[in-house]
N, C-alpha and C positions, 0 to 999 in steps of 0.2 A: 328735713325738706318739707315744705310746705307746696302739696299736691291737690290741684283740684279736677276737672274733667280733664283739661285742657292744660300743656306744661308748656306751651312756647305761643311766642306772638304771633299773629297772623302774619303769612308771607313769607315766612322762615322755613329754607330749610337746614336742618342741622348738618354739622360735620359724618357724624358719624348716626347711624340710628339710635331714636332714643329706647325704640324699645330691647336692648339691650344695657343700657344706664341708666334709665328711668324704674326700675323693678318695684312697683308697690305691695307693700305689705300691710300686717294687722299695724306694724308701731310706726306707720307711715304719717304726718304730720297732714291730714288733709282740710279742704276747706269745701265750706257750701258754694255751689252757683250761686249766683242771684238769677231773681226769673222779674221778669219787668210785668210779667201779667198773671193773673189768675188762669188765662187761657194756654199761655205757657206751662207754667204749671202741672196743669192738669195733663196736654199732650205727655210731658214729660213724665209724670204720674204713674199714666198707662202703660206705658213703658218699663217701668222700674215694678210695675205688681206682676205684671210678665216675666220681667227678667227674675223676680226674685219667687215666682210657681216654679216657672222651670228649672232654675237650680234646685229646687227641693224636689225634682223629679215630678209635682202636681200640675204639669201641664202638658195635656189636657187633663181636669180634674177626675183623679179613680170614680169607680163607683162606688156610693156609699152603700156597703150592705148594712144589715141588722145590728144594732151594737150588744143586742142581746145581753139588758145589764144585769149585772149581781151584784144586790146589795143588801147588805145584812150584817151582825153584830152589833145592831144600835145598842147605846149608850146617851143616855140622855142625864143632863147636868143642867145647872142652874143656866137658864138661859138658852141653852141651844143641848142640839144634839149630833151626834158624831156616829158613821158607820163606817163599814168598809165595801170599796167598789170594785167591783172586775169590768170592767168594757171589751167587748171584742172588735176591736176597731177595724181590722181585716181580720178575713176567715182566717181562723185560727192562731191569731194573734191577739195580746192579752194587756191592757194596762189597766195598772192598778191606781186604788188612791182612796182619799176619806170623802164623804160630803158632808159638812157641815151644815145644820139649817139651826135658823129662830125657833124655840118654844117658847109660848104662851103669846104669839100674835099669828094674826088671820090676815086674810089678803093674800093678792101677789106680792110675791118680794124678787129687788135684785139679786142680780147672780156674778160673783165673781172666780174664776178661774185662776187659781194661784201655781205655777209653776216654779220648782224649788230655786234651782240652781246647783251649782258645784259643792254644796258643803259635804262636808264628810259621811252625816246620814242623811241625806236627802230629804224627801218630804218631812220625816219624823226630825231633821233638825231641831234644838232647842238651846241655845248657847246664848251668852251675850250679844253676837255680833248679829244673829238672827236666830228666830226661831217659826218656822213657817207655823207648827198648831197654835202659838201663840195671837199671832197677826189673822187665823182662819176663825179661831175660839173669838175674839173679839168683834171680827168683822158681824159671825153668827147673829151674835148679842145685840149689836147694832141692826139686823135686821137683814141680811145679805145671806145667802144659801151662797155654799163656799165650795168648790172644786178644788181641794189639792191634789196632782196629779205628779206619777214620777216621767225624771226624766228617762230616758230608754239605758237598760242597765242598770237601773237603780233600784233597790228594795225589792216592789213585787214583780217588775216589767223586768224579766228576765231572758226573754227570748233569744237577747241579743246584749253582745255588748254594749257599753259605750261609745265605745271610738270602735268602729266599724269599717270594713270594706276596701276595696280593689281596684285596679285597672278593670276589670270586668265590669263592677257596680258603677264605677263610675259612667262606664258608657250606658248604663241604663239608668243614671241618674239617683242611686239607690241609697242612702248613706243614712247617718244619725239627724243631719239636720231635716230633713227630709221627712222622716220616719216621725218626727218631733212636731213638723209644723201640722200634718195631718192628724197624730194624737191630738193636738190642741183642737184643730179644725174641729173631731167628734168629737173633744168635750164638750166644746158649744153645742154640737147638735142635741147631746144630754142633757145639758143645763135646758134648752131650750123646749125636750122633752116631759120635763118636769113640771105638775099640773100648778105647784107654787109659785114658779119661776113665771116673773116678767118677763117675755121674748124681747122684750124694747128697750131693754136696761140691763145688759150681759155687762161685766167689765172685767178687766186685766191685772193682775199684778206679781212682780219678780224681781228677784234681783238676781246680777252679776250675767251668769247663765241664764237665768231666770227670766232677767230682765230682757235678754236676746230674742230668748222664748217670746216673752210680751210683744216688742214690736214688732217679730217678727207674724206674728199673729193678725195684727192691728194691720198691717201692710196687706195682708192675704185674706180677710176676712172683715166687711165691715158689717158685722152681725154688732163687733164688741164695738161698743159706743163711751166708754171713760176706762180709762187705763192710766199703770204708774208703772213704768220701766226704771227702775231702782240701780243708780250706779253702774249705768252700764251706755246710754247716748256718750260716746265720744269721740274729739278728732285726730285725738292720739293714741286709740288702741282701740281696733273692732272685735275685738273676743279671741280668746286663746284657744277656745275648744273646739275638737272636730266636730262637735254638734251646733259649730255657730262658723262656720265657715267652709260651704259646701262648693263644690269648684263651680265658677262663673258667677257667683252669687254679688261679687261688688267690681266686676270687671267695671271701669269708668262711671262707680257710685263709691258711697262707702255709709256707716251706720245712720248719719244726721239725716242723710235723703232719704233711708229708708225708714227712717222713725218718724221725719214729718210727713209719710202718707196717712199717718192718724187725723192729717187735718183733713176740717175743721172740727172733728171732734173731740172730746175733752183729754186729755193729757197733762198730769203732773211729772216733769221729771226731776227727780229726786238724787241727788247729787252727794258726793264727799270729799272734805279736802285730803284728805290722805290716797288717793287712788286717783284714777286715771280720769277722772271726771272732774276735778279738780279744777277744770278753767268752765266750768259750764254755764254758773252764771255770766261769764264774759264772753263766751265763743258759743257755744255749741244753741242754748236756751236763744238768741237772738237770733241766729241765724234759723232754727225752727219758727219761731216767732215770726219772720219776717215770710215764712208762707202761708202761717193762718194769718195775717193782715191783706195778703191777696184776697180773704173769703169774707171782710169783717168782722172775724171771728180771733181776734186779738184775746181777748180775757181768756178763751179755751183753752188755752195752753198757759201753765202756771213752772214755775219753780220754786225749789228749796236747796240749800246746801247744809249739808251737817260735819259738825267738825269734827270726824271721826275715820279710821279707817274703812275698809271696804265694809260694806257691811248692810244688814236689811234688820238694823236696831230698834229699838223703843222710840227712839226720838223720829225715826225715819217712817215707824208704822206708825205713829201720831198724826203725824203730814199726812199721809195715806189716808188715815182714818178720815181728817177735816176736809182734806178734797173729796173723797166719794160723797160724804154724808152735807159736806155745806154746813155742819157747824162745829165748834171749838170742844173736841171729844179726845178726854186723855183714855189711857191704855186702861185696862180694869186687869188687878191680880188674875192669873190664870197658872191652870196646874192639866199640863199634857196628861194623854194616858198612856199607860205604858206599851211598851212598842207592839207587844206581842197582841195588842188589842187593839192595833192602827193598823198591823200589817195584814192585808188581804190571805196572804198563802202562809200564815203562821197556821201550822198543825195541817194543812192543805198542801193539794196540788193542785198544779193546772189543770185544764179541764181536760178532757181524753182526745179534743181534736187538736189539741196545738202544736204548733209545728215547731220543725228545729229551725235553725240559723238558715243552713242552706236550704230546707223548703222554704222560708220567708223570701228568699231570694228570687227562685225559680218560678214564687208566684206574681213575685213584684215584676218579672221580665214579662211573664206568660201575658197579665195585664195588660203589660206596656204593649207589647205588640199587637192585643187585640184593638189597642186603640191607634197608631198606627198609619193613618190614612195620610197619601202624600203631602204635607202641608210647609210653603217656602218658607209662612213664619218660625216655625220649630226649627227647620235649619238652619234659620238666621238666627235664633236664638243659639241653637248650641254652638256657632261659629261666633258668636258676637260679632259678628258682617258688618260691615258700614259701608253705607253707600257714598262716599264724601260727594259733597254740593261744591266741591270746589278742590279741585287739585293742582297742586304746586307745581311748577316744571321748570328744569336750568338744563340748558342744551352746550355743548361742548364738540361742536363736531359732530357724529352719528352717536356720541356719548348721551344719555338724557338720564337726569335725575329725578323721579316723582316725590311727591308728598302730600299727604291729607293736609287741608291747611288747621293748623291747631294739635296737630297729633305728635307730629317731630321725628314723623318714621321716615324710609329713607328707603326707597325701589329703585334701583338700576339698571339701566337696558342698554341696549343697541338700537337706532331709530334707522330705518331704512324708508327712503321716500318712495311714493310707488299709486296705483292704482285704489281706488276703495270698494268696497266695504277694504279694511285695515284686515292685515292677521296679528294675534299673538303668538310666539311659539314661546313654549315653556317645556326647555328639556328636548325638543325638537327643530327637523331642517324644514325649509319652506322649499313646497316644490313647485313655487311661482313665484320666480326672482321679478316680475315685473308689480309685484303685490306690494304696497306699503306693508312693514313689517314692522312691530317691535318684540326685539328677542327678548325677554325677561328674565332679570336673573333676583328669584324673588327669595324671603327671609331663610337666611342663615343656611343656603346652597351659593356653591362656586363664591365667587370672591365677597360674596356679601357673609361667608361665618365668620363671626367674632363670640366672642365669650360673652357669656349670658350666664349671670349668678340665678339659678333653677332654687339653691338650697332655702331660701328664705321658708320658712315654717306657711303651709297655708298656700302654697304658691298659687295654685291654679284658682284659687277664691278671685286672684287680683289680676292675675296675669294670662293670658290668651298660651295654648300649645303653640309649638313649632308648624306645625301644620297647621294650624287655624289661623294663623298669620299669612303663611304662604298665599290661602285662598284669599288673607282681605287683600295680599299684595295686587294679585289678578284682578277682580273687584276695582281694585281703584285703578290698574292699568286701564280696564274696562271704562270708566269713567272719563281718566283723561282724553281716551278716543273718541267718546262721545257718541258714537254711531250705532246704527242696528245692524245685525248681521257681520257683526267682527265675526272671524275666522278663530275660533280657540284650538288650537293644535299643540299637542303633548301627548307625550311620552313617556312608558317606564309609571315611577310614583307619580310623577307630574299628570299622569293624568287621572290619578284621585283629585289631585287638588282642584284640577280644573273642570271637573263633574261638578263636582260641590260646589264653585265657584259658579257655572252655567244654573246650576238648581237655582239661586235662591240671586242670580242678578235682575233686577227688574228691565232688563233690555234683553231683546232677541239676537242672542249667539248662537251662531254656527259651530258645534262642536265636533272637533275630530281628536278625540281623548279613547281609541280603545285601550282597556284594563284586565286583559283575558284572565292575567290570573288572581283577579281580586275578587273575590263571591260577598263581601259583606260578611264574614263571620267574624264572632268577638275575637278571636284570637289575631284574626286577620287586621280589625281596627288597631288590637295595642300595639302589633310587629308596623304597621306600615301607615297609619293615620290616625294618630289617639288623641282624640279629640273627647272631652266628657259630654255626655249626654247624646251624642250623635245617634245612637241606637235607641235611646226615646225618642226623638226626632222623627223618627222612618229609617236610619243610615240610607245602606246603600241602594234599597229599593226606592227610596223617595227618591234620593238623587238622580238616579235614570229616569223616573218617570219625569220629573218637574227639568233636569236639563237637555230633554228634548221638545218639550212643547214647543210648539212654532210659536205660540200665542201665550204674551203674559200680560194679565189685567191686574191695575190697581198696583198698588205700591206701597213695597213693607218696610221698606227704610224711612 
């Protein structure tokens, strides 16, 4: 199935809803928008750097405390030199890694930040199909201070697994990818630390995972100004790992949108035919292309294809080499060192403040809360809310059928003519039969449940909860009616939904939703509204504060 924002034509509304048959996933067949403007674009942009901080839990961005590095074990060889790094990227949290630099040249030099990927040994890989010292030793040589850094779980960054986390983390946003785009975030700030290092010329490179790492980087950070996401831009498979697919992260995007936020600046992507990248000179490269040509910046973005399996090979770090550097540079012999001289915590421990798993956790929440302040955008992010501009409607008698136009989803109510301001009950009686009314019977309650395939690998990266739906049902009923001062009346769970719903509508609702026995506690979101990231957001205290304001300014949709 070939998926883009958008799955049905305007003015359509489906049989049945689509979001119960539409379910995107990583191996979903997607395509690019096209954007008619630079100006388009860019709105669109803003959006998608938002939407992809707060899946990682970085929005609003932590505070940066001290990285307080440690670096030591140099090793110096023909050409460059090699140590081992500790970072404390949060109090009492530890990633490790090398930093390569040039010997026997002066100057500032570039800085490139190399993230491994999924190979077997991580940073210290060195195999045919990739070898990250390989590609760091060379880059050195050529003149570049090199960051290889591990991914979380790997080698010395052991505080935590790889694949991490819960229905608890989730609502506070907390997870591998997360964890991942913030260690990158402070490598830059170290690279940029460093009294060698050009601040104006940081750059990226990765593959696979790796590669995920890079754009996801490039998206969040435009400190890096030339990057090479290796084997990994594609429209048929966004990443298999929990560290590259955190929930809400490609709700109505997917990898090509988020890897052409690198424009207009420079990007090689690097491609294979044996692997999921395979169509990239034809699909993926053009459709990136065609939004640095909104900036006149067409040439910044390059490609290569290699006829090889997955893989961040000799022939792939050559391409790499000639893009960063600008001229025709083959690979030079190199010989790794051995591991117990790469690894940070060989013969060592961590340091005496580091914390376990669940301290990492309790402090990532403790933060999150201190940041916190009621704000409609954050709930409209963890709900991916849409305001629709335009709502479908087929009437039948007191029957009516809603729909976004473009969406394919499918609201059913009861229309009772009457007086206005309008009510909606949701879950509830009107106790003003002469009040225009619509009863709403919103996703996957009363006659609207149908089977909805949950199991797809990654679900929540692509697809909205049950309850997050619910609230956009309301939201668009809201819309269809058009007015200030609709009446929201609900009952029971119906009136979580419709809290959350009154929070973050940019019109003035009258809400009559008491929920005596809801407090906002995590246990309380997973049993009756589980929604990821909501308790980054504010939960349930932003919701009462922002769905009762009389007065709402400006517009987040």
């Amino acid at each position: 199935m070939l998926l883009g924002v958008t799955c049905l034509a305007a003015g359509q509304i489906p049989d049945g809803d689509s979001r119960n048959v539409t379910i995107p996933n990583t191996d979903t067949h997607f395509s690019m928008p096209v954007f008619k403007s630079r100006a388009e674009w860019e709105q669109r942009a803003a959006r998608l750097r938002q939407q992809v901080l707060f899946a990682a839990g970085l929005l609003p961005m932590p505070r940066k405390h001290p990285l307080n590095p440690q670096i030591f074990g140099r090793i110096e060889r023909k050409g460059y030199s090699v140590e081992k790094v500790l970072l404390e990227t949060m109090p009492g949290y530890y990633l490790g890694g090398n930093l390569y630099r040039p010997l026997g040249r002066e100057g500032k030099f570039p800085a490139v930040l190399s993230p491994h990927g999924h190979w077997n040994y991580g940073r210290l890989e060195n195999s045919a199909a990739a070898s990250i010292p390989g590609r760091c030793i060379n880059l050195a040589r050529l003149g570049f201070v090199v960051f290889s850094y591990d991914m979380v779980g790997y080698d010395d960054t052991i505080q935590t697994p790889h694949a991490f986390g819960g229905p608890r983390e989730q609502l506070w946003s907390f997870g591998p990818l997360g964890l991942q785009l913030w260690n990158s975030i402070r490598a830059v700030d170290f690279l940029e630390s460093l009294p060698e290092v050009d601040a104006t010329r940081i750059g990226a490179t990765g593959a696979s995972g790796g590669g995920t790492q890079t754009f996801l980087l490039t998206a969040a950070d435009d400190r890096v100004s030339f990057s090479a996401p290796v084997n990994m831009i594609s429209a048929i498979m966004q990443g298999g790992s929990p560290c590259e697919n955190a929930p809400l992260l490609r709700i109505g995007t997917n990898n090509m949108e988020i890897a052409a936020l690198m424009a207009p600046r420079r990007m090689l992507m690097v491609s294979a035919t044996g692997d999921w990248t395979r169509n990239t000179p034809r699909e993926e490269f053009p459709a990136i292309q065609a939004i640095y040509r909104l900036f006149d910046k067409e040439s910044n973005v390059q490609t290569i294809q290699i006829d090889a399996p997955h893989n961040y090979n000799q022939a792939s770090r050559e391409a790499v080499y000639r893009f960063f550097t600008g001229r025709d540079t083959a690979e030079e012999p190199f010989t790794p060192e051995k591991p117990q001289d790469l690894l940070a915590l060989h013969n060592r421990t961590l340091p005496s403040n580091a914390l376990t798993y669940p301290q990492i956790v309790e402090q990532w929440i403790e933060a999150a809360r201190a940041q916190n302040d009621p704000d409609r955008e954050l709930l409209r992010l963890a709900l991916a809310a849409d305001w629709p501009s335009k709502v479908l409607s087929e009437r039948a008698g007191d029957q009516i059928v809603l729909s976004r136009e473009g969406a394919g989803d499918r609201v059913s109510g009861v229309w009772h003519e009457g007086r206005t301001p309008a009510a909606i009950l949701v879950d509830a009686e009107s106790s003003e039969p002469d009040r225009a009314t619509l009863r709403l019977t919103v996703f996957q309650t009363g006659s609207a449940v149908a089977p909805r395939d949950r199991s797809h690998p990654h679900f929540l990266t692509f697809n909205k909860t049950d309850d997050a739906e619910r609230v956009q049902d309301i939201l668009t009923a809201l819309a269809w009616l058009h007015q200030p001062d609709v009446q929201l009346k609900c009952a029971g769970k119906a009136a979580i939904w419709c809290t959350f719903a009154a929070a973050v509508a940019p019109v003035r609702v009258r809400l009559d939703a008491p929920a005596p026995d809801f407090h906002g506690t995590d246990q309380e979101f997973i049993d009756n509204f589980f929604v990821p990231g909501i308790q980054r957001a504010g939960g349930w205290k932003a919701a009462l504060n922002l769905s009762h304001r009389t007065e709402r300014g400006g517009n987040i949709f």
